[in-house]
N, C-alpha and C positions, 0 to 999 in steps of 0.2 A: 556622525560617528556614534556608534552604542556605547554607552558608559559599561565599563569592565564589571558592575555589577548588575547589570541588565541580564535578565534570564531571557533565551531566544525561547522562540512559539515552540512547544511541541504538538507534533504535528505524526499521526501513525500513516503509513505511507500503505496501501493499497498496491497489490503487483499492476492493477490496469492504470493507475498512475505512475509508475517506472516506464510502464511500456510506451505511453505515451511521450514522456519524455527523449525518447532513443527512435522512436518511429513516424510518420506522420500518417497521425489520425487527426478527428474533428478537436481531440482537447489538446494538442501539442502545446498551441499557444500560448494557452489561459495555465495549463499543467509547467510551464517554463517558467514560471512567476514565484513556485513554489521550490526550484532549483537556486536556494540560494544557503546564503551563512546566516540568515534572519531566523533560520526555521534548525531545529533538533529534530534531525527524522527518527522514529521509533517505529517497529514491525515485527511479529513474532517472526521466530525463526524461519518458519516457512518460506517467508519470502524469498529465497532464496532458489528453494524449489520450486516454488510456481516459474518463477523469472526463468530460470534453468528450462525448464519445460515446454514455456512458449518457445523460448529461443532453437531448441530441438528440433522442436516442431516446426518451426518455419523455416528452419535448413532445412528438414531431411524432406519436406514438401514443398521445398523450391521456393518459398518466396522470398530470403535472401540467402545469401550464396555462406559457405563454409568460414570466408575470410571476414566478412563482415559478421557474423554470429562472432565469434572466437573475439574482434575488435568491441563487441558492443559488448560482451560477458567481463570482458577485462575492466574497459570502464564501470561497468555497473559493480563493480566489486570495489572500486577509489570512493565507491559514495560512501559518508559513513553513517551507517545507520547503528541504533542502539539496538541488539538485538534482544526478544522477549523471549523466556523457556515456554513453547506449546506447554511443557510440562506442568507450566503452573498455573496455567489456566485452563489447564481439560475440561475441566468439569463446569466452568461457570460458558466455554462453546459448546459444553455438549447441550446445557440446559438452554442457551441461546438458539445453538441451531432450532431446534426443536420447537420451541416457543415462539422462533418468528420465520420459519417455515425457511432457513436459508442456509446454504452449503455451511459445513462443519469448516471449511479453509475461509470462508466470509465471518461464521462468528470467529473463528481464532485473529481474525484483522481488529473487530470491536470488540470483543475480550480485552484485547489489548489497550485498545483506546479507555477504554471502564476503568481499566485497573491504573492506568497512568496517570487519570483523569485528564487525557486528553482529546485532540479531535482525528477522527477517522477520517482521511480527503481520499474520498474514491471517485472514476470517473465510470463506476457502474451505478447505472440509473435505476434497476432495479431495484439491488442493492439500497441504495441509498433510499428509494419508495419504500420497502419493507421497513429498514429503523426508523425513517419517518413517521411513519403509525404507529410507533411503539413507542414504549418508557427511555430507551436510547435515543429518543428524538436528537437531543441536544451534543450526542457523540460523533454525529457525521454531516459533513458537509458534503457537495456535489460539485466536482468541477466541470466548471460551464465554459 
C-alpha cells in the first residue's frame, strides 16, 4: 500500500499510448502496465483531439463500427489526465519542432514532459529515435 504522502510517477501520456491501451496493437500489453493509480497521467490539451481523430477515423473507414467508437470515447474521457495549455508552451514546440525535425503535435507531447519535468511514454519509435539523439534524451521512454 502507498503511504498517503508518496507522490505517483508522472508520466505525459502520448495519444499512440491511449490508443494502444483501447485497441490491440503490438504494445497493448507492455502499454496496460502503465493503466494504473501508481502513475499522474499529464498531456497538453491536444490530446484529446488527436484521440477524437483517430477514433473518426476509424469509424467513418470501417474499421470499428459507430457503437464501439462512441463506447471507447466515453471511456477515454473517465481517465484522468492533468491537462497542459498548448498555450503555454507554443513557443518552446515550435522551437522543438523545428530543431528535432518532428511534428509540431509531437513537440507539444515533450514540451509538456520539459516543463513538468516529466517523462514522455510514447509507443512512436520514431518519435522516440529523434529525442533520443537530442538534449531531451532523458524526457522520453519507449514502450516495448
Amino acid at each position: 500500500m502507498k503511504e498517503e504522502n508518496s507522490k505517483a510517477t508522472e508520466i505525459v501520456l502520448d495519444t499512440s499510448v491511449v490508443i494502444s491501451w483501447f485497441f490491440n496493437q503490438t504494445q497493448t500489453a507492455s502499454s496496460l502496465k502503465y493503466l494504473n493509480s501508481d502513475f499522474k497521467y499529464l498531456a497538453p490539451d491536444l490530446l484529446h483531439i488527436e484521440f477524437d481523430q483517430f477514433l473518426t477515423k476509424s469509424i467513418r473507414i470501417k474499421d470499428i463500427p459507430l457503437v464501439l467508437g462512441q463506447k471507447v470515447h466515453e471511456e477515454f474521457n473517465r481517465i484522468p489526465i492533468q491537462l497542459i495549455s498548448t498555450q503555454e508552451i507554443k513557443e518552446q514546440a515550435f522551437f522543438i519542432s523545428n530543431s528535432l525535425y518532428i511534428t509540431i503535435f509531437d513537440a507539444y507531447f515533450l514540451s509538456s514532459a520539459i516543463i513538468t519535468s516529466s517523462i514522455l511514454l510514447t509507443a512512436d519509435q520514431r518519435l522516440h529515435n529523434r529525442i533520443q539523439q537530442s538534449k531531451y534524451k532523458p524526457y522520453s521512454i519507449l514502450l516495448s
